[in-house]
VOGU-3710 file (C-alpha; in Angstrom, 3 decimals, decimal comma):
1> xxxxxxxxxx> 0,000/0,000/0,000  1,362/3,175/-1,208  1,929/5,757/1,608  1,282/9,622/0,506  3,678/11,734/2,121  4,181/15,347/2,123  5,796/15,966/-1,055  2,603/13,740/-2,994  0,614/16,315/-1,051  2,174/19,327/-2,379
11> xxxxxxxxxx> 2,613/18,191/-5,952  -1,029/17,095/-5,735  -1,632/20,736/-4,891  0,371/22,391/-6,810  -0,087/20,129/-10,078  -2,233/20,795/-13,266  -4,925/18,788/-12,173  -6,203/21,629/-9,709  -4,841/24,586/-12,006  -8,478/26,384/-12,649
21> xxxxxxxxxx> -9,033/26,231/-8,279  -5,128/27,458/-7,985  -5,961/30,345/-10,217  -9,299/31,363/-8,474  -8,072/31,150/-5,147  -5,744/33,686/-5,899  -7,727/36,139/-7,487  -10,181/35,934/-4,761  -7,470/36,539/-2,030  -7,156/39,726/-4,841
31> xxxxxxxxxx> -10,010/41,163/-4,436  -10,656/40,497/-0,900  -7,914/42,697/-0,582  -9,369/45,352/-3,152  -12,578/45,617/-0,692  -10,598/46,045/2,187  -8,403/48,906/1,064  -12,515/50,585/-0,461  -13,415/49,809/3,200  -10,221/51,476/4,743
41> xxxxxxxxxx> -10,650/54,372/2,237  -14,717/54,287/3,173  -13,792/54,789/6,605  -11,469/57,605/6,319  -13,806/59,568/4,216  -16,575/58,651/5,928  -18,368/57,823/2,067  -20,724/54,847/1,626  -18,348/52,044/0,285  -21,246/51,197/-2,513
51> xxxxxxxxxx> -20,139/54,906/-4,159  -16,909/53,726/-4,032  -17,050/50,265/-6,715  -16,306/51,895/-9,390  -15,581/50,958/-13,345  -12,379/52,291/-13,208  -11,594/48,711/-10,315  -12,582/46,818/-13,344  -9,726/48,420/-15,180  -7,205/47,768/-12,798
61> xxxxxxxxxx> -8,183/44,506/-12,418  -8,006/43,620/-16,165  -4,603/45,659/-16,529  -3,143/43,613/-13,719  -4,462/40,110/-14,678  -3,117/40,865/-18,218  0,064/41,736/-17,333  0,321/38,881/-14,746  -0,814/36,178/-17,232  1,872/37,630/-19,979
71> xxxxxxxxxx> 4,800/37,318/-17,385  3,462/33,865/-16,288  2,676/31,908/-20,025  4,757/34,054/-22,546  8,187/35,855/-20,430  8,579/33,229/-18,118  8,390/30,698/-20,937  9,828/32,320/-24,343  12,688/33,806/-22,029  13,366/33,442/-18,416
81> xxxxxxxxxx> 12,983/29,384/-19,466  15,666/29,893/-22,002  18,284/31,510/-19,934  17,428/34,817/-21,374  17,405/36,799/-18,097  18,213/40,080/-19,201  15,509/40,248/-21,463  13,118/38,831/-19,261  13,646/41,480/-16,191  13,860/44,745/-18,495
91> xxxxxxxxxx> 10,132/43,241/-20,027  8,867/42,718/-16,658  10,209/45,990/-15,680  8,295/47,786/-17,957  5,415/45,638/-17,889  5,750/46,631/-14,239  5,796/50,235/-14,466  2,953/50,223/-17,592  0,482/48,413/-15,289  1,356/51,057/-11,841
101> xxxxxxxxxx> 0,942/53,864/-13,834  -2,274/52,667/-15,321  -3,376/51,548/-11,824  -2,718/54,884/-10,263  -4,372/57,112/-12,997  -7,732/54,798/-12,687  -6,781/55,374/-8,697  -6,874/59,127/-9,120  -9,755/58,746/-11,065  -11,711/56,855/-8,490
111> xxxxxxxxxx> -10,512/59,151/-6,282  -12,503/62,101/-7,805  -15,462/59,903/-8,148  -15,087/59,530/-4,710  -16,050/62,515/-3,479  -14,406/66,056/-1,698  -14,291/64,021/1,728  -11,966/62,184/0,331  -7,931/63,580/0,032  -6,843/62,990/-3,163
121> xxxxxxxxxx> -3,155/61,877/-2,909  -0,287/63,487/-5,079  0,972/61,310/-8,244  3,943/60,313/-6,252  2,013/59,153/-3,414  -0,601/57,516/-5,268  1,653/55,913/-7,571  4,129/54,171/-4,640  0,718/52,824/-3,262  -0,379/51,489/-6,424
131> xxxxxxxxxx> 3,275/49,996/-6,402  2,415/48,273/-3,040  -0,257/46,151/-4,098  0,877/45,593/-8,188  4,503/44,358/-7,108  2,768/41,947/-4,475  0,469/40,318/-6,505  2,848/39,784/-9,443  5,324/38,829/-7,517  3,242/36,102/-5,604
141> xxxxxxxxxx> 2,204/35,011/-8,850  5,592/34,870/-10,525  7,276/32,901/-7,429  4,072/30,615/-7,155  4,476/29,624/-10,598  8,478/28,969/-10,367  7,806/27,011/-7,576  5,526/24,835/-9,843  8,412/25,046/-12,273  10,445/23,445/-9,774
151> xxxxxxxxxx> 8,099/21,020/-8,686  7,604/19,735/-12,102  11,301/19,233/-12,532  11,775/17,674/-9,397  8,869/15,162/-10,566  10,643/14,402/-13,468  13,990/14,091/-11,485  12,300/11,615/-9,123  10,980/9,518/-12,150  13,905/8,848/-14,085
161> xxxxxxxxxx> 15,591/8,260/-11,124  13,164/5,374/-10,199  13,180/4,016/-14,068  16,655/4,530/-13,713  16,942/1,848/-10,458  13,517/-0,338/-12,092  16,408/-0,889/-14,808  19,512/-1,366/-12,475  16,978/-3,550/-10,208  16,027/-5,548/-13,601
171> xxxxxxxxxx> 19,097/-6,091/-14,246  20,217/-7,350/-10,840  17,316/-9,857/-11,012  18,624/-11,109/-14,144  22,191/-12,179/-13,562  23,567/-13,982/-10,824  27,172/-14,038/-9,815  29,213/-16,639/-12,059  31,429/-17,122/-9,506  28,689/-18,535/-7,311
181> xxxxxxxxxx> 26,858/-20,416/-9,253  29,827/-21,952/-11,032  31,004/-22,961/-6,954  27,464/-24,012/-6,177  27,288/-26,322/-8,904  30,844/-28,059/-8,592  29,658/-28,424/-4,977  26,775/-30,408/-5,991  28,317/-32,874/-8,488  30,630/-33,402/-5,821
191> xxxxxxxxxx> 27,890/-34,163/-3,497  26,180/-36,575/-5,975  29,047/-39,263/-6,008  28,913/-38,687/-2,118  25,260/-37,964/-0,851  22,241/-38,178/-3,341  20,067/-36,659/-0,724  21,904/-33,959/0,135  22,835/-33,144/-3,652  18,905/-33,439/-4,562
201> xxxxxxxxxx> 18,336/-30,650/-1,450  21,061/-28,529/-2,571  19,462/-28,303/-6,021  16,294/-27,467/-4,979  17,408/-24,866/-2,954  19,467/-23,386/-5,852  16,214/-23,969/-7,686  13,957/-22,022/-5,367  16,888/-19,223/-5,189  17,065/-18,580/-8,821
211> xxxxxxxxxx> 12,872/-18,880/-9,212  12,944/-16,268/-7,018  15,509/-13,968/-8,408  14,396/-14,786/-11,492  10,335/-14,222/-11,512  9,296/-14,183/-8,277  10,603/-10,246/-7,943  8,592/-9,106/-11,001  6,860/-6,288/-8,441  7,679/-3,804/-6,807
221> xxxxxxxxxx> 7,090/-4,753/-3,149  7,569/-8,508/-2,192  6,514/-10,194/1,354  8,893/-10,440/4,061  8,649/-13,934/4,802  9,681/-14,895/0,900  12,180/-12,267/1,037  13,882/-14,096/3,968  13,554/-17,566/2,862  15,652/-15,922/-0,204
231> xxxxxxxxxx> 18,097/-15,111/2,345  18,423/-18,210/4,416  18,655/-20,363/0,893  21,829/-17,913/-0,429  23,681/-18,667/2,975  22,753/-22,451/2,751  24,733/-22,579/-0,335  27,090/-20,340/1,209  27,907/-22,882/3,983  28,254/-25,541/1,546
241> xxxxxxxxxx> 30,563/-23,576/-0,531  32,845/-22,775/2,313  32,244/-24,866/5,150  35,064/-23,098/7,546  32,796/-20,096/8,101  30,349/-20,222/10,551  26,784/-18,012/9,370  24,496/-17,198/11,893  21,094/-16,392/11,012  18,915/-14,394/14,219
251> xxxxxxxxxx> 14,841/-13,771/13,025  13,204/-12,086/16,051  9,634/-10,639/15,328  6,571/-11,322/12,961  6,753/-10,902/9,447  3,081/-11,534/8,770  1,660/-8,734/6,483  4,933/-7,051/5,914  5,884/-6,582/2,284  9,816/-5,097/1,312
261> xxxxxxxxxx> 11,496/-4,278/-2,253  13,474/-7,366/-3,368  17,068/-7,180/-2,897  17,068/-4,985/0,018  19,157/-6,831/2,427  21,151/-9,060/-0,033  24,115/-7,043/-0,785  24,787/-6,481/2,524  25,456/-10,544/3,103  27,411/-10,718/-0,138
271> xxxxxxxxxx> 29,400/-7,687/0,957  30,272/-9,664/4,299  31,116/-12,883/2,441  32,895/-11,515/0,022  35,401/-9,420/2,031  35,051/-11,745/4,992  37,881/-13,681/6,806  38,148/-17,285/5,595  40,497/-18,677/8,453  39,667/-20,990/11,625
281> xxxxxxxxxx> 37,937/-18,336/13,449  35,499/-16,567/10,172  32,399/-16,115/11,218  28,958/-14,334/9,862  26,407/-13,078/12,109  22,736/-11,681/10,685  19,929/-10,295/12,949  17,051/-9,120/11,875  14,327/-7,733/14,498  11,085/-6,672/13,382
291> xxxxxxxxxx> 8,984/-4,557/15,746  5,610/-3,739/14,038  6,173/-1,730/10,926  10,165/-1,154/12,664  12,789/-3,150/11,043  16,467/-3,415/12,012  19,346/-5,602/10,454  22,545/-6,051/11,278  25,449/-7,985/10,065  28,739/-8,453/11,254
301> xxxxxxxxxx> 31,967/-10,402/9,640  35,363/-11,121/10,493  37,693/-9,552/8,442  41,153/-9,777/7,320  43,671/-7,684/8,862  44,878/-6,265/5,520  40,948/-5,685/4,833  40,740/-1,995/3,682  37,331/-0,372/3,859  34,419/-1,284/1,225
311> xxxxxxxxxx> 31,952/0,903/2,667  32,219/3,199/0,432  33,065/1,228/-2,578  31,429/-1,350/-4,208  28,459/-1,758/-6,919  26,119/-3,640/-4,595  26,343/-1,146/-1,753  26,336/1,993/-3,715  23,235/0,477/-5,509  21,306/-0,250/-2,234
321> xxxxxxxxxx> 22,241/3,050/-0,671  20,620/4,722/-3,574  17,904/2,455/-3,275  17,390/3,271/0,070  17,744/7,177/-0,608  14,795/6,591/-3,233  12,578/4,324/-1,524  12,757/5,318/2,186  13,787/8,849/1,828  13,846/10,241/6,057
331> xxxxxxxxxx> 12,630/6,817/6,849  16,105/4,578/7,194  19,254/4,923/8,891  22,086/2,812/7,796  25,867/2,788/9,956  29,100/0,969/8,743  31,648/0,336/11,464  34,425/-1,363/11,068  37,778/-1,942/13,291  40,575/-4,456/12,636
341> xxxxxxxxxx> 38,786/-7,918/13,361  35,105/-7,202/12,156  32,835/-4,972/10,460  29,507/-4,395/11,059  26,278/-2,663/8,893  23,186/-2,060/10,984  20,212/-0,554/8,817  16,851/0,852/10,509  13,994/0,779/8,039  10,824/2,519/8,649
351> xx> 8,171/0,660/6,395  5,059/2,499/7,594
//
């Protein structure tokens, strides 16, 4: 089940979808404030505010939408989107001072409609109030529909970047380490001249581990409890392959109902086997403890003392750490420590 979070919210908002509402909103917040500077000028002059709607607010209110909708759908666009910037600010400029200049002469005007109660302010006066209002609104209207700019960008950003990891994750699920499988399968034919049993088990958990890498992780989310059987059959193999290290594999908690991207904890293990220590003493230890919708894992390896730190390094951790960045963005903590005998990854997943 897909989670909305706050950025769905605000690109919900902000999209296309609610463009007509987006643009009404903000012309009503307009001339809510056009009645209460009549009703600040009403009571000052003490003159009926009905006297006071007149034609000449009509003006102003086409002059300004006109200008506003030419620096919104043809500067912003033609130029500002093009990297012409001078251009675009000398246009708005005098788009600018065309629509004050308009608005204070239909001010003036008003004002003599108004009545002899009513000061009528110099040009100076009356234009820098005219200023006031015109700069505000435009302004508002230019940054609100950056911001939209931006937020359609970032969309985009987002998207690719997901198709982007659908087609690194695709191709994960498609291969599977040569090296591996070559080992795996040596290791059975040797088992079938020694154990026919064990051989057959062996194969079907190779089986079941490449059904599952193969078309079991077509979707996007996969259940818990399949994800960790995944698990468990790679390290089976594992201990057959080398049978000097000793794995550990902790499960504390219920995984009923959970669901998790495929691959999330796999690289992790092959990180640890890969740069573990193979001598007497190697060892793997895996704990995963699921509280509720909380999930921690940790894994810690022995390491060799010329080991030299992969935590940075490495195409299966940089891929899950981008993973992670895209698929639990503020909702996972991850820590690599590492001394001279063992190195250890906990990750904290937040899958509400």
């Amino acid at each position: 089940m897909h989670t909305v979070g706050f950025s769905d919210i605000i690109y919900r908002l902000f999209g296309d979808r609610y463009r007509i509402i987006q643009h009404f909103l903000f012309w009503v917040i307009y001339f809510m404030n056009d009645i209460m500077n009549i009703l600040r000028a009403s009571l000052e002059s003490g003159v009926s505010v009905y006297s006071q709607l007149h034609l000449s607010t009509v003006w102003v209110f086409l002059v300004d939408a006109a200008v506003i909708y030419i620096n919104l759908y043809v500067l912003i666009r033609y130029l500002l989107m093009k990297n012409r910037f001078w251009s675009y600010f000398s246009l708005s400029f005098l788009l600018l001072i065309i629509d004050i200049t308009i608005s204070t002469y239909f001010y003036l005007d008003q004002c003599d409609c108004i009545g002899d109660k009513l000061t009528i302010l110099g040009f100076f006066d009356a234009f820098i109030g005219s200023a006031q209002d015109t700069i505000f609104f435009m302004g508002t209207a230019i940054g609100l529909k950056l911001f939209k700019i931006w937020l359609k960008n970032q969309k985009k950003i987002k998207m690719l970047e997901n198709e982007n990891l659908k087609t690194e994750l695709n191709y994960l699920k498609s291969q599977m380490n040569p090296h591996f499988l070559f080992n795996t399968l040596n290791n059975i034919y040797v088992q079938t001249k020694i154990d026919h049993n064990s051989a057959s088990q062996t194969i079907l958990k190779l089986s079941d581990l490449l059904r599952y890498q193969l078309y079991d992780c077509s979707k996007d989310r996969v259940k818990m409890a399949s994800e960790i059987d995944y698990l468990k059959n790679y390290l089976e193999l594992e201990r057959i392959r080398k049978s000097k290290l000793a794995i550990e594999f902790n499960l504390q908690g219920n995984v009923n109902g959970l669901t998790i991207p495929p691959f999330l904890f796999i690289a992790f293990i092959e990180n640890a086997i890969k740069h573990g220590n193979t001598g007497a003493n190697a060892y793997i230890r895996i704990e995963l403890i699921i509280d509720g919708k909380q999930i921690v894992f940790r894994v810690e390896n022995s390491v060799h003392e010329s080991f030299k730190c992969v935590s940075e390094g490495g195409l299966g951790l940089s891929n899950v750490k981008r993973r992670l960045d895209l698929l639990f963005p503020d909702k996972h903590k991850l820590e690599i420590k590492e001394d001279k005998k063992t190195y250890k990854i906990e990750l904290n997943l937040d899958l509400s």
